[in-house]
C-alpha positions, 0 to 999 in steps of 0.5 A: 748332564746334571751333576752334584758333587758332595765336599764337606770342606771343613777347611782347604786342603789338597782335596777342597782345590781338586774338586773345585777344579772338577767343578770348573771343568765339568761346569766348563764342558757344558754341565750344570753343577751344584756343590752341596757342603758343610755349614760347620766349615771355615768359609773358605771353599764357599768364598771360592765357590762364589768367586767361580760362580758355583752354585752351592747349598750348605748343610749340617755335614759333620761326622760319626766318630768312634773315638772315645774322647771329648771332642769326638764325643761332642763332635757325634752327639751334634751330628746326630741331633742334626741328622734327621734335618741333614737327610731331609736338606739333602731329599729336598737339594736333590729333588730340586735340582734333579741329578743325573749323578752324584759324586760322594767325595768323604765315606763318613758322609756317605754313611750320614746320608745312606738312607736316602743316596739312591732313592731316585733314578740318579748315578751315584759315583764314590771319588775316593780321596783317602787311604782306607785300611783293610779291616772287617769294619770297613769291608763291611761298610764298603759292601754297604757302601756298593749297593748303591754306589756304581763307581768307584773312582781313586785319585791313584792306584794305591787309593784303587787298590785299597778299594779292591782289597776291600772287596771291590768288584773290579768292574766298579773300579777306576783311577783318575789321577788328580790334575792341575791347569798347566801355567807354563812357568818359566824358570830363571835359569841364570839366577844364581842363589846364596842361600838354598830354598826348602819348603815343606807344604800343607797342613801342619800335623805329625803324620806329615813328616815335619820333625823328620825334616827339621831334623835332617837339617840339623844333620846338613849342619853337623854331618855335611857341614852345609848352614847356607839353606832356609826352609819355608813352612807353608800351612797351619795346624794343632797349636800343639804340635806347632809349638813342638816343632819350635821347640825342637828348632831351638834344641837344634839351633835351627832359628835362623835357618827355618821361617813359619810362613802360616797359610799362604793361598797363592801358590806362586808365592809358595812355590816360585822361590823354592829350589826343593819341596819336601813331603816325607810323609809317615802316612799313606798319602793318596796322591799329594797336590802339593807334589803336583804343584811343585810341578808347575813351577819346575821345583823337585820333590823329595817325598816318602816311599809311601802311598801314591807318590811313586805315581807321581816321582821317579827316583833320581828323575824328577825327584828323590823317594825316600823311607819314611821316618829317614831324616838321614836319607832326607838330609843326603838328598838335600845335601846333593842338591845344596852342593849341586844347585843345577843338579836340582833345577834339572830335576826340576824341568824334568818335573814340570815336564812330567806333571804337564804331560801326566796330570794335567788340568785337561787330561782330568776333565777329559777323563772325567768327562768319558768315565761320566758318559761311559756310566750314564750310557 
């Protein structure tokens, strides 16, 4: 088949790596794929794009915000000059390359590009990758969205369930977990650590919990009487908030027990020496990839009750699940595990053991790959 996948990539994220998964995997099984993304991006999705030998175009992919400051307001009136040039690029990509199908992977870019998305005999599939909320502004702009739209994939069950409540016919519904290529990492099971390693992954923002897991440090501190641990934050974000964060480490007097490790692209330098990764996120998280890639390197996961992570960790299993907004949850957990190291290598393996078995590289290609098939035929 021939197929364009649609990421704007402004910068990478746990979205940008699983769809360069899909396009590996796709191209992999004897697909022909071309990725249409942003020119207002970082440049780094196109710098793997071309290690990986994806073909590529670049277009004004931007966004439509109704938010009424500054930025959004600027932000909207670039777009709109650049619409109609953005509509002509994508009629003269895809008369091009003549796609069996399209994979829309953002709504807000779906919306851009609506007037022309189905003006020839070409599938077109939404892969939904956000938590959308249930209001008259989106069902309305859904329904849109399903006149043209012939599936509708989630990366979860939560994420498919949103699309249902927004009135989603059934029959246009399918969740395809997110997978990631299984590397059979074998921990040390002999090693013996002073000092117990934390590490809270991705991008630096409010919404991802870091204030509730400093603060369940401080608790370690003063409630369980525990210093001997160190957390490692993986990421950047708003300068801003970072500089809150620090601030509320010294009111805390958690220099010496947290170290910035900014945006580390290896995934075994973040992950191969951590003992725990915590992810207690305060919003609706679709499905976490940094939750899956803990996985592979046998390292349990803390994360809030929120979104799609009950797909990926059973409580007290391969994990613990927690409320959101609960630093004194967060801290108990950890402080089970501190004080029982083996306790939280055993719930590691059981971990990597689950993300071998249910999402796995493999398993999302093949899905992928029948689902394709299944709506083409």
């Amino acid at each position: 088949m021939r197929i364009v996948i649609i990421c704007g990539a402004g910068y990478i994220s746990g979205k940008e790596k699983i769809m360069l998964s899909l396009l590996k995997g796709l191209a992999a099984e004897g697909n022909e794929v071309f990725c249409i993304t942003s020119k207002w991006s970082n440049g780094q999705f196109e710098d793997l794009l071309i290690k990986w030998n994806i073909n590529y175009s670049k277009i004004r992919l931007g966004f439509i915000s109704k938010t009424m400051n500054w930025n959004s307001i600027r932000m909207t009136m670039e777009q709109l000059i650049y619409w109609p040039k953005l509509l002509f690029d994508y009629k003269r990509i895809v008369s091009k390359f003549r796609p069996d199908v399209v994979i829309h992977t953002n709504f807000h870019h779906l919306f851009l590009l609506y007037p022309v998305v189905g003006t020839r005999n070409t599938i077109n599939i939404y892969h939904s990758h956000e938590s959308i909320g249930n209001s008259g502004f989106y069902n309305k702009l859904f329904s849109l969205f399903s006149k043209k739209i012939k599936l509708f994939i989630g990366v979860s069950d939560y994420v498919t369930n949103k699309l249902r409540d927004l009135g989603i016919w059934n029959d246009k519904l399918k969740t395809i977990h997110n997978g990631l290529e299984i590397i059979q990492w074998k921990p040390n099971l002999l090693k013996q650590e002073s000092i117990f390693k934390i590490g809270i992954v991705g991008q630096v923002g409010r919404w991802k919990g870091h204030e509730d897991v400093l603060l369940a440090l401080d608790i370690l501190k003063r409630k369980y009487n525990l210093s001997q641990f160190k957390l490692s934050i993986f990421g950047t974000g708003d300068p801003s908030f970072i500089q809150e964060l620090n601030k509320l480490i010294e009111e805390k007097h958690l220099k010496d027990q947290v170290e910035w490790k900014g945006f580390v692209n290896n995934i075994e330098q973040i992950y191969a020496d951590l003992q725990v990764v915590c992810i207690p996120s305060r919003s609706e998280e679709p499905f976490a990839t940094s939750a899956l890639e803990a996985g592979l390197f046998a390292v349990p996961v803390i994360v809030s009750n929120r979104g799609g992570f009950p797909e990926i960790v059973k409580h007290q299993h391969n994990g613990f699940i927690v409320e959101a907004n609960a630093p004194e949850e967060i801290a108990k957990f950890l402080a089970i595990l501190i004080e029982d190291p083996s306790m939280a290598l055993q719930k590691g393996l059981n971990h990597q053991q689950i993300v071998s078995q249910l999402f796995s590289y493999n398993k999302f290609i093949s899905n992928w790959e029948n689902k394709l098939e299944e709506v083409s035929s």
